[in-house]
PyMOL Python script that loads the backbone (N, CA, C, O; Angstrom):
from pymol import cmd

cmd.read_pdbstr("""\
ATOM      1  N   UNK A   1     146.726 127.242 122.029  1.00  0.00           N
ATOM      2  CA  UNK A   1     146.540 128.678 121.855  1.00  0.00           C
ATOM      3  C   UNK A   1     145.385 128.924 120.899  1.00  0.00           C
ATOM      4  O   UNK A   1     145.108 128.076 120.051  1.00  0.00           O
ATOM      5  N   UNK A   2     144.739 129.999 121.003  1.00  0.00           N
ATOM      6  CA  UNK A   2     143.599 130.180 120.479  1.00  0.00           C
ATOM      7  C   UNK A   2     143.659 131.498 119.460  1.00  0.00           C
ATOM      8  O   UNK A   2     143.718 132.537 120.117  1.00  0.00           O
ATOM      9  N   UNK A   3     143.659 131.695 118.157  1.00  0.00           N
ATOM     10  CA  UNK A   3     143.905 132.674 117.481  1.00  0.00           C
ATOM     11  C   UNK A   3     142.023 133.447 117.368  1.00  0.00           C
ATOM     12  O   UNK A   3     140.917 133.096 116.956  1.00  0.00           O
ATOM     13  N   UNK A   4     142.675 134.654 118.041  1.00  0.00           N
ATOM     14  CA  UNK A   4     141.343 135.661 117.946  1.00  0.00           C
ATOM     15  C   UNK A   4     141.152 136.657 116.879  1.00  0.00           C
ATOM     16  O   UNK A   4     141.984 136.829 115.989  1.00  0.00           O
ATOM     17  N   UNK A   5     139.919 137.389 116.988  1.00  0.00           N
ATOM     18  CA  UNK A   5     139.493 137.552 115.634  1.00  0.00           C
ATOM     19  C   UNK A   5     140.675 139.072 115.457  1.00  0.00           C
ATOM     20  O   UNK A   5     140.710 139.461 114.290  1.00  0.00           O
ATOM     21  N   UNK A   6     141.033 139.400 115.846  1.00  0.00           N
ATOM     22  CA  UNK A   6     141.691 140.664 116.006  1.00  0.00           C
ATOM     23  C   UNK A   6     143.408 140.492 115.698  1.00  0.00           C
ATOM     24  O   UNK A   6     144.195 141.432 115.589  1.00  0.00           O
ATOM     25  N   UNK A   7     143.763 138.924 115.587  1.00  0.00           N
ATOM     26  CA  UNK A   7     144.889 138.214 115.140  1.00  0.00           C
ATOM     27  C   UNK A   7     144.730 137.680 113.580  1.00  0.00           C
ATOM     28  O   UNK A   7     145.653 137.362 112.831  1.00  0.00           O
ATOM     29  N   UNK A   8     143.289 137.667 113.288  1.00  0.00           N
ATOM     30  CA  UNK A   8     142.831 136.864 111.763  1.00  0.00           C
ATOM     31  C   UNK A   8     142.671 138.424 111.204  1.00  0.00           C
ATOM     32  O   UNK A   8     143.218 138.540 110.107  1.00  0.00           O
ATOM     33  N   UNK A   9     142.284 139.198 111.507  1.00  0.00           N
ATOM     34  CA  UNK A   9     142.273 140.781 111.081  1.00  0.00           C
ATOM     35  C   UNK A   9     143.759 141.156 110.992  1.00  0.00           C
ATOM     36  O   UNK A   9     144.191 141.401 109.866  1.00  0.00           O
ATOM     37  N   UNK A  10     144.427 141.215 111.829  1.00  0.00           N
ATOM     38  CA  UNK A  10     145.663 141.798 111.377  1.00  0.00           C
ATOM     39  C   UNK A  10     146.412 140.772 110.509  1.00  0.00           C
ATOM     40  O   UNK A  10     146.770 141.522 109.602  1.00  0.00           O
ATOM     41  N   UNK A  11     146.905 139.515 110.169  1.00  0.00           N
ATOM     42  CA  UNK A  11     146.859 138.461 109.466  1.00  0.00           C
ATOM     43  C   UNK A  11     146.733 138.961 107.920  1.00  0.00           C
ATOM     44  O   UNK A  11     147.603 139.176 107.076  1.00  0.00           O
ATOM     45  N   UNK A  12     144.827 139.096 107.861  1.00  0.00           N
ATOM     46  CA  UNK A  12     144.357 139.183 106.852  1.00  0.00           C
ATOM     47  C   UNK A  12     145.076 140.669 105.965  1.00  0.00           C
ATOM     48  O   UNK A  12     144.973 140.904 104.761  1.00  0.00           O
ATOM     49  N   UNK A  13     145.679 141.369 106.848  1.00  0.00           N
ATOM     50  CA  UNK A  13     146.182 143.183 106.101  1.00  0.00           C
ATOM     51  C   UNK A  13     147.222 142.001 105.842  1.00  0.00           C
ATOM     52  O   UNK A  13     146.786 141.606 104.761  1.00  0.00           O
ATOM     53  N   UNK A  14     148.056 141.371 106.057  1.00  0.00           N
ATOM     54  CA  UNK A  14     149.433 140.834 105.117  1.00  0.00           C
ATOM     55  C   UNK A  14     148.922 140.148 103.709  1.00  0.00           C
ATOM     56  O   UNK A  14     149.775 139.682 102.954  1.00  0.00           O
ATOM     57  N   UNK A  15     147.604 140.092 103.381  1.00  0.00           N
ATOM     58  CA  UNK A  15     147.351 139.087 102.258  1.00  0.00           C
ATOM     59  C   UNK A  15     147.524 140.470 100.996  1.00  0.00           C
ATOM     60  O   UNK A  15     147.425 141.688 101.145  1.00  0.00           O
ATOM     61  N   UNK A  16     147.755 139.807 100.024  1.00  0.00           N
ATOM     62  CA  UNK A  16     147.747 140.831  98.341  1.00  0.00           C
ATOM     63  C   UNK A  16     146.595 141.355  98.439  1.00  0.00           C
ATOM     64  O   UNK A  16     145.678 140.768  99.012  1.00  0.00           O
ATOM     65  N   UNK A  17     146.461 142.555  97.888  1.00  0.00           N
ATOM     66  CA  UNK A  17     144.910 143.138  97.462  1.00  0.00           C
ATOM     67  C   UNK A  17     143.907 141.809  97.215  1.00  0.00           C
ATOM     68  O   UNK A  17     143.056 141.354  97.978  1.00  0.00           O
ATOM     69  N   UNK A  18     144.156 141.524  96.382  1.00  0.00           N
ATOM     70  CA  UNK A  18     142.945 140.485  95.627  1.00  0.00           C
ATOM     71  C   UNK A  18     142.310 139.364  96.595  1.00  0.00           C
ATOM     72  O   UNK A  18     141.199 138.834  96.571  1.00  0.00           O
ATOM     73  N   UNK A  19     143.195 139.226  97.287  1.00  0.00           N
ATOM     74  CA  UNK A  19     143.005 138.111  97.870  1.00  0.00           C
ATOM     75  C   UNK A  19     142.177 138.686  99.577  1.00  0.00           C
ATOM     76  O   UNK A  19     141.207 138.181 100.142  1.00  0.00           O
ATOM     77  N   UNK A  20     142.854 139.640  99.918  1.00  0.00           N
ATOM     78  CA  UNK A  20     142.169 140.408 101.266  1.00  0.00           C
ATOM     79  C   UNK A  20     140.993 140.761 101.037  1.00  0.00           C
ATOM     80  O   UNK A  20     140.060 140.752 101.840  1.00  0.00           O
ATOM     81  N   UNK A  21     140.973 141.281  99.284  1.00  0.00           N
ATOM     82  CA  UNK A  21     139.293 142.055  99.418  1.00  0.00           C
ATOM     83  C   UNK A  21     138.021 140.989  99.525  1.00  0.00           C
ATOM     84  O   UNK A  21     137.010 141.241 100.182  1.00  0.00           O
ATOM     85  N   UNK A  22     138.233 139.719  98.754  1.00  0.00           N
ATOM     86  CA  UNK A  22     137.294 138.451  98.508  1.00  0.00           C
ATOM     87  C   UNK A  22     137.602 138.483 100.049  1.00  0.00           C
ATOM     88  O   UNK A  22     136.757 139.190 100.597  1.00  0.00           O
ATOM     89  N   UNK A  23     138.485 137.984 100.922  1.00  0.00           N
ATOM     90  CA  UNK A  23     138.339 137.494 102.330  1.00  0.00           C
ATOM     91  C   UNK A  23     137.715 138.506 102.964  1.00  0.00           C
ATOM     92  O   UNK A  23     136.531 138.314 103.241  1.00  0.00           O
ATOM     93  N   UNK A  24     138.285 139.707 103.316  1.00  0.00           N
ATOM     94  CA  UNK A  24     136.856 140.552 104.121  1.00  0.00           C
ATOM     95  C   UNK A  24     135.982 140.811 103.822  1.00  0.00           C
ATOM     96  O   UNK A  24     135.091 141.013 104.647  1.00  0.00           O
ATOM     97  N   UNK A  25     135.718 140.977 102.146  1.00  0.00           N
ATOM     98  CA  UNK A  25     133.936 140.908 101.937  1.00  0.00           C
ATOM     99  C   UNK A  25     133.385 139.555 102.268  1.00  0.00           C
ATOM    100  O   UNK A  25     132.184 139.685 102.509  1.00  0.00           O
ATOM    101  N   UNK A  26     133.733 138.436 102.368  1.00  0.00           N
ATOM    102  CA  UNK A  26     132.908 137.098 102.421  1.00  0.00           C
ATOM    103  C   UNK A  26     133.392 137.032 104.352  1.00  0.00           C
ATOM    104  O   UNK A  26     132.379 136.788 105.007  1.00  0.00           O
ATOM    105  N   UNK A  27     134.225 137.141 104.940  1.00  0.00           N
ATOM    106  CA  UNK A  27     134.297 136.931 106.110  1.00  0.00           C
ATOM    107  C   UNK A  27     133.710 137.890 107.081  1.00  0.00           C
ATOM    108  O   UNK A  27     132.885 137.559 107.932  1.00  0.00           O
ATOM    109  N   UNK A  28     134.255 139.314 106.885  1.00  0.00           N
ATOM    110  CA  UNK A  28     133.881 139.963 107.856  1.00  0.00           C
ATOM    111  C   UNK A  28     132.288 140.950 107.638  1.00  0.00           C
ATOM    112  O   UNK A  28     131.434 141.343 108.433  1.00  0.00           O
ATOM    113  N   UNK A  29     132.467 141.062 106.159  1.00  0.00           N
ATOM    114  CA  UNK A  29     130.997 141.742 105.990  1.00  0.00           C
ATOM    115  C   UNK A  29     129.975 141.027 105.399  1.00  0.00           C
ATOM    116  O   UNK A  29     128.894 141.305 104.880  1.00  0.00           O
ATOM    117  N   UNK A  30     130.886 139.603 105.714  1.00  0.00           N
ATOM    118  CA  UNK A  30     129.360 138.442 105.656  1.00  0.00           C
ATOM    119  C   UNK A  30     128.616 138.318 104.108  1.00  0.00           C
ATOM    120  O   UNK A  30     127.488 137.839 103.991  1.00  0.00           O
ATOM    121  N   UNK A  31     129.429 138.829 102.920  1.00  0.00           N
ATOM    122  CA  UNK A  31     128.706 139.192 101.174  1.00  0.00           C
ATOM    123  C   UNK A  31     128.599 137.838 100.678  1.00  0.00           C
ATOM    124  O   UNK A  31     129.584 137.114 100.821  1.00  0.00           O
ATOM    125  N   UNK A  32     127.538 137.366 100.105  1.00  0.00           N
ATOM    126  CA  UNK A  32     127.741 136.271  99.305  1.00  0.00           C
ATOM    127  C   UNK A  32     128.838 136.275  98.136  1.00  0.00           C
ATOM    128  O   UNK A  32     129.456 137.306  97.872  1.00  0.00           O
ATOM    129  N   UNK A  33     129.064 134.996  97.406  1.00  0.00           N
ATOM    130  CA  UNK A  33     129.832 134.923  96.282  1.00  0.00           C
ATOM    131  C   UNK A  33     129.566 135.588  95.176  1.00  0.00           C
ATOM    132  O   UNK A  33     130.423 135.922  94.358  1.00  0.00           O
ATOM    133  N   UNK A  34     128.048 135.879  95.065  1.00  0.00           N
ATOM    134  CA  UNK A  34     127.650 136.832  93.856  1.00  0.00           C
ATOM    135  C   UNK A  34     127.744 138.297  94.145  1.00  0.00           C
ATOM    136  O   UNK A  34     127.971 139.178  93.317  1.00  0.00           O
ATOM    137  N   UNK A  35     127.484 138.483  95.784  1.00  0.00           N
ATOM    138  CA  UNK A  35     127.596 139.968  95.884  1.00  0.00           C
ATOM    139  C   UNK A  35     128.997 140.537  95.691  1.00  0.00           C
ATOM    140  O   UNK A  35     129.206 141.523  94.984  1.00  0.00           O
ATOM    141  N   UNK A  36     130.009 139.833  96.390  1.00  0.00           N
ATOM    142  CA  UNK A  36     131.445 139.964  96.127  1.00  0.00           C
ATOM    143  C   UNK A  36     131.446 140.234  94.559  1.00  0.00           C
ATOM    144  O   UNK A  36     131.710 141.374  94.178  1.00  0.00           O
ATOM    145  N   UNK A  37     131.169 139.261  93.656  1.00  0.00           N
ATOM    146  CA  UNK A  37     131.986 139.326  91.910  1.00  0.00           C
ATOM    147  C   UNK A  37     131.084 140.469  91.430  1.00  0.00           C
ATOM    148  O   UNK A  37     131.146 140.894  90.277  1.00  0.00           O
ATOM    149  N   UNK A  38     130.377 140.874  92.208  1.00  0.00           N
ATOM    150  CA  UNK A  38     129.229 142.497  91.527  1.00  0.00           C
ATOM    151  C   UNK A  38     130.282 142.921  91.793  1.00  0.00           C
ATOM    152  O   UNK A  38     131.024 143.272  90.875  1.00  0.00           O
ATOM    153  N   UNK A  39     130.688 143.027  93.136  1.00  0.00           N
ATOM    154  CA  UNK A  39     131.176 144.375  93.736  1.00  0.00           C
ATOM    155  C   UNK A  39     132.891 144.617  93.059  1.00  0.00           C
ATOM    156  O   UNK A  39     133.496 145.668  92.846  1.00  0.00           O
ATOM    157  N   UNK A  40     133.363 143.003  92.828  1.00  0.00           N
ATOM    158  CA  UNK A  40     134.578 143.339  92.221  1.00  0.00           C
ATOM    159  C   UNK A  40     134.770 143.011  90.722  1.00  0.00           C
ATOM    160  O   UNK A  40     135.827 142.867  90.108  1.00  0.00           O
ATOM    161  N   UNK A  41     133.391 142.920  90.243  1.00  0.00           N
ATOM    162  CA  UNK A  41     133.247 142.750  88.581  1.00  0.00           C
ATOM    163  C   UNK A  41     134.027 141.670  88.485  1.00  0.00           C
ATOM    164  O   UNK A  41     135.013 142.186  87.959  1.00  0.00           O
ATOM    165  N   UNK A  42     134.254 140.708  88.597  1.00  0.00           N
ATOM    166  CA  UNK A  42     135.036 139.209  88.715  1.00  0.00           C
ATOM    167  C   UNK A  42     133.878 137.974  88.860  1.00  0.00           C
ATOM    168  O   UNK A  42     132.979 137.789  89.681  1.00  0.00           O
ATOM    169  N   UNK A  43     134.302 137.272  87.752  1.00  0.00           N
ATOM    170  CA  UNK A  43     133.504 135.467  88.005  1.00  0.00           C
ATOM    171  C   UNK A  43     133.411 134.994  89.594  1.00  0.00           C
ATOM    172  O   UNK A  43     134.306 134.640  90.361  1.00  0.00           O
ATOM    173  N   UNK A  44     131.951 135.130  89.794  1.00  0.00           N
ATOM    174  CA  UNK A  44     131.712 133.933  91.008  1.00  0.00           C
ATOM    175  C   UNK A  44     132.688 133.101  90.912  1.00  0.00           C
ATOM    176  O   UNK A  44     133.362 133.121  91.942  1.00  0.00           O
ATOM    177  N   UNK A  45     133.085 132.345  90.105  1.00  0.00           N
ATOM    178  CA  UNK A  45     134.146 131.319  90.354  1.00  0.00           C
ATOM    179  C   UNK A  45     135.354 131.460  90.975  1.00  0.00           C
ATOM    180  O   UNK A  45     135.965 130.636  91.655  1.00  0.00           O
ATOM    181  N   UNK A  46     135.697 132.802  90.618  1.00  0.00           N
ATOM    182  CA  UNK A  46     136.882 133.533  90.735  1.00  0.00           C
ATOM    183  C   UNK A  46     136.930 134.187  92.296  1.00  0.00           C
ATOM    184  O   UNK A  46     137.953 134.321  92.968  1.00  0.00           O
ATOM    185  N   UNK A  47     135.719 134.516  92.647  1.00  0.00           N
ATOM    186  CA  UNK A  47     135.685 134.576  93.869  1.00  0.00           C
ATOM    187  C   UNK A  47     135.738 133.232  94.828  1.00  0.00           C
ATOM    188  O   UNK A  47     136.167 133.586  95.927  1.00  0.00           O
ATOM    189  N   UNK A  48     135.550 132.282  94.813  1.00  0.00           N
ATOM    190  CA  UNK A  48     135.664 131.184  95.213  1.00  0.00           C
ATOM    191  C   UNK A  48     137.236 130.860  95.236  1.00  0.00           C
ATOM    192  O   UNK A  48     137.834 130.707  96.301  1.00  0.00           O
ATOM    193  N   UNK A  49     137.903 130.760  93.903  1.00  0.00           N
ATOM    194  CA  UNK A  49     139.295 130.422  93.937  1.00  0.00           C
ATOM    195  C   UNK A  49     139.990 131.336  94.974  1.00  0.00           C
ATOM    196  O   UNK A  49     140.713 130.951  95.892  1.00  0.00           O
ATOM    197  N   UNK A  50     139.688 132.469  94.710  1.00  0.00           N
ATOM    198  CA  UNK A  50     140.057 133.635  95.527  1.00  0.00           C
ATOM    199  C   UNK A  50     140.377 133.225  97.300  1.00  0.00           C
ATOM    200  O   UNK A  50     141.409 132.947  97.911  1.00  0.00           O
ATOM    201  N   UNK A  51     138.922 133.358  97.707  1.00  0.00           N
ATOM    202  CA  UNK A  51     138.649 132.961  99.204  1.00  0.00           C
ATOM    203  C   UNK A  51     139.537 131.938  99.106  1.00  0.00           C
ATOM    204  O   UNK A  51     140.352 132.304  99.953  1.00  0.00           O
ATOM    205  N   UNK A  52     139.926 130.992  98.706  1.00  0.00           N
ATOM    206  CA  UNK A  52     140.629 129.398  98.639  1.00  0.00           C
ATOM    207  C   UNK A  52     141.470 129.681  98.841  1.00  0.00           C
ATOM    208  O   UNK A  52     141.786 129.061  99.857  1.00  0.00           O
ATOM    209  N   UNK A  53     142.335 130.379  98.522  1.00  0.00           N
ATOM    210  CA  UNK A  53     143.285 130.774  98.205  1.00  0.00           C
ATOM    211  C   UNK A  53     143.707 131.953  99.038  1.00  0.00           C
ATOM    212  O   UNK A  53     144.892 132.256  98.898  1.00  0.00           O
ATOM    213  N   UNK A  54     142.994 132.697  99.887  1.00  0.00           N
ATOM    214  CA  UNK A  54     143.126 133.519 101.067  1.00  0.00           C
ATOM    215  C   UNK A  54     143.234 133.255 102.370  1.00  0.00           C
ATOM    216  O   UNK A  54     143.766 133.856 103.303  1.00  0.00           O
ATOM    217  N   UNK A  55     142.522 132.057 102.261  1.00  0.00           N
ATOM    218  CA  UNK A  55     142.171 131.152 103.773  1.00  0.00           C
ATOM    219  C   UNK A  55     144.198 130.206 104.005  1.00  0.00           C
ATOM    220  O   UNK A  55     144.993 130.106 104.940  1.00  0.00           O
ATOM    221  N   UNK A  56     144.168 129.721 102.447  1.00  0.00           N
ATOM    222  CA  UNK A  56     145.729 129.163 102.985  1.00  0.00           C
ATOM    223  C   UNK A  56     146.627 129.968 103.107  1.00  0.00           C
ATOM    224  O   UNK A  56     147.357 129.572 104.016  1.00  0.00           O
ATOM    225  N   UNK A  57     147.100 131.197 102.551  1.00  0.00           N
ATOM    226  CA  UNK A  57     147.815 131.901 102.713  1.00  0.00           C
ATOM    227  C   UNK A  57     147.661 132.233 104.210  1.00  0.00           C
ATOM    228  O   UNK A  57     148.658 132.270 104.931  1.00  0.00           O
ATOM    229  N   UNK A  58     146.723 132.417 104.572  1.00  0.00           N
ATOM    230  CA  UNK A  58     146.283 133.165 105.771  1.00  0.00           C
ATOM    231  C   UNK A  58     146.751 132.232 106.909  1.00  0.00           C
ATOM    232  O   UNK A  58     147.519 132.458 107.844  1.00  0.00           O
ATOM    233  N   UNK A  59     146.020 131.036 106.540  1.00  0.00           N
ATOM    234  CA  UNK A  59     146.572 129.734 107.559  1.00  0.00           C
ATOM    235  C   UNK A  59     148.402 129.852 107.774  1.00  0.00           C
ATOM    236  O   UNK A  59     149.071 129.755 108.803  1.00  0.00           O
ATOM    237  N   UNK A  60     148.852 130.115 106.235  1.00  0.00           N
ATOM    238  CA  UNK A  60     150.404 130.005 106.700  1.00  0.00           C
ATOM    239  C   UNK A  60     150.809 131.008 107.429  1.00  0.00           C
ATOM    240  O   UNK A  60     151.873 130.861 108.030  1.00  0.00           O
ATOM    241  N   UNK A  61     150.029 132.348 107.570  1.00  0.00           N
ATOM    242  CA  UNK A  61     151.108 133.431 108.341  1.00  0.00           C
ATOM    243  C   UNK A  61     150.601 133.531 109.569  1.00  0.00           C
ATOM    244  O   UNK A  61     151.326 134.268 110.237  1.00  0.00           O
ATOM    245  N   UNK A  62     149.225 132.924 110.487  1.00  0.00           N
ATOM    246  CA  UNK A  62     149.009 132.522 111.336  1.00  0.00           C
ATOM    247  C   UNK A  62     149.810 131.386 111.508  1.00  0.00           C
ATOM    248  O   UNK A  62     150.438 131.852 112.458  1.00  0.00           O
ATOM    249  N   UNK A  63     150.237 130.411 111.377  1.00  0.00           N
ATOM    250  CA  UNK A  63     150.811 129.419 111.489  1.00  0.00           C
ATOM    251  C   UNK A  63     152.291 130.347 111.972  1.00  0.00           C
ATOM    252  O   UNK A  63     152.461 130.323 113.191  1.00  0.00           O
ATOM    253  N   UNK A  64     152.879 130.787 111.536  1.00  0.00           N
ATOM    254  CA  UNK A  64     154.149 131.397 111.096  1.00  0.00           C
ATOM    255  C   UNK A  64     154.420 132.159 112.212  1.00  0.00           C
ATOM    256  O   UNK A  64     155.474 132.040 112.837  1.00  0.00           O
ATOM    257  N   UNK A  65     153.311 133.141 112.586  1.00  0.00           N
ATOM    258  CA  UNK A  65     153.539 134.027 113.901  1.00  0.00           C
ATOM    259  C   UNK A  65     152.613 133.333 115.258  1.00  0.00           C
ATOM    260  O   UNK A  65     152.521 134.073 116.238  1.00  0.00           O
ATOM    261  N   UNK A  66     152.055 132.202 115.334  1.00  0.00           N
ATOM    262  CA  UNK A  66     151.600 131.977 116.050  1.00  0.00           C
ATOM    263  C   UNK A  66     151.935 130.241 116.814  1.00  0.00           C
ATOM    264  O   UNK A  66     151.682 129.766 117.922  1.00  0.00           O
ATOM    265  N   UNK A  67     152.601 129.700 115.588  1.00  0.00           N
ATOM    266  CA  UNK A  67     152.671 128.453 116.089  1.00  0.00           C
ATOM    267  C   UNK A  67     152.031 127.298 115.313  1.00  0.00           C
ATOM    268  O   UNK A  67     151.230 127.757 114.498  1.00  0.00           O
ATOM    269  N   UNK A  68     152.100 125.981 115.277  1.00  0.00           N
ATOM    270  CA  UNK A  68     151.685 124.796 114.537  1.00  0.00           C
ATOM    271  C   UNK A  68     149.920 125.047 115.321  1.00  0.00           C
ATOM    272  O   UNK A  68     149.052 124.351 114.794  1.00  0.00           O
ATOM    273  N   UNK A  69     149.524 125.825 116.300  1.00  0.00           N
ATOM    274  CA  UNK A  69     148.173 125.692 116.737  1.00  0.00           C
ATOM    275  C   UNK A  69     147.633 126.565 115.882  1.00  0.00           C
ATOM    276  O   UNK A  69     146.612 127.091 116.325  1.00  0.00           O
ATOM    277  N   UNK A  70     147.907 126.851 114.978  1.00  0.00           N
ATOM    278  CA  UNK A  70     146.744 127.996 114.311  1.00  0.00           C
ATOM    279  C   UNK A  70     146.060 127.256 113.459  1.00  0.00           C
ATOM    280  O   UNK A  70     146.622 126.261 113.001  1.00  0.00           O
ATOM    281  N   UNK A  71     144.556 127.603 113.012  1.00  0.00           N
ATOM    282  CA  UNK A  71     143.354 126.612 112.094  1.00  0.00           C
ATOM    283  C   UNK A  71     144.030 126.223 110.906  1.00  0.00           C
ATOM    284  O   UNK A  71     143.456 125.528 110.068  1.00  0.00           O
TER     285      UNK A  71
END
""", "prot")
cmd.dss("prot")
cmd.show_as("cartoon", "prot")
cmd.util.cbc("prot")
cmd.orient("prot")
């Protein structure tokens, strides 16, 4: 099974604030790591942990509603 982008979008609305905003600014509106920590006054670094930390969460609730085939 193939998880589409419209399954990683709805997915991504179950993540905490913090963690959704770093993932759709770096995924869907494409922001670098520095443009993100402007935009959310937060350490580049912090944006990094962030995304890290959005992508597994994310993996588990794709996983969860979709099956052991999700990324």
């Amino acid at each position: 099974m193939t998880i589409t982008v419209d399954q990683i979008r709805a997915a991504a609305e179950q993540l905490a604030p913090p963690f959704r905003d770093v993932f759709r600014l770096h995924v869907f509106e494409r922001r670098s790591y520095a443009e993100i920590a402007t935009q959310l006054a937060i350490p580049p670094l912090t944006v990094g942990t962030r995304l890290t930390r959005a992508r597994q969460k994310l993996r588990a609730i794709l996983v969860q509603r979709h099956g052991a085939s999700a990324p």
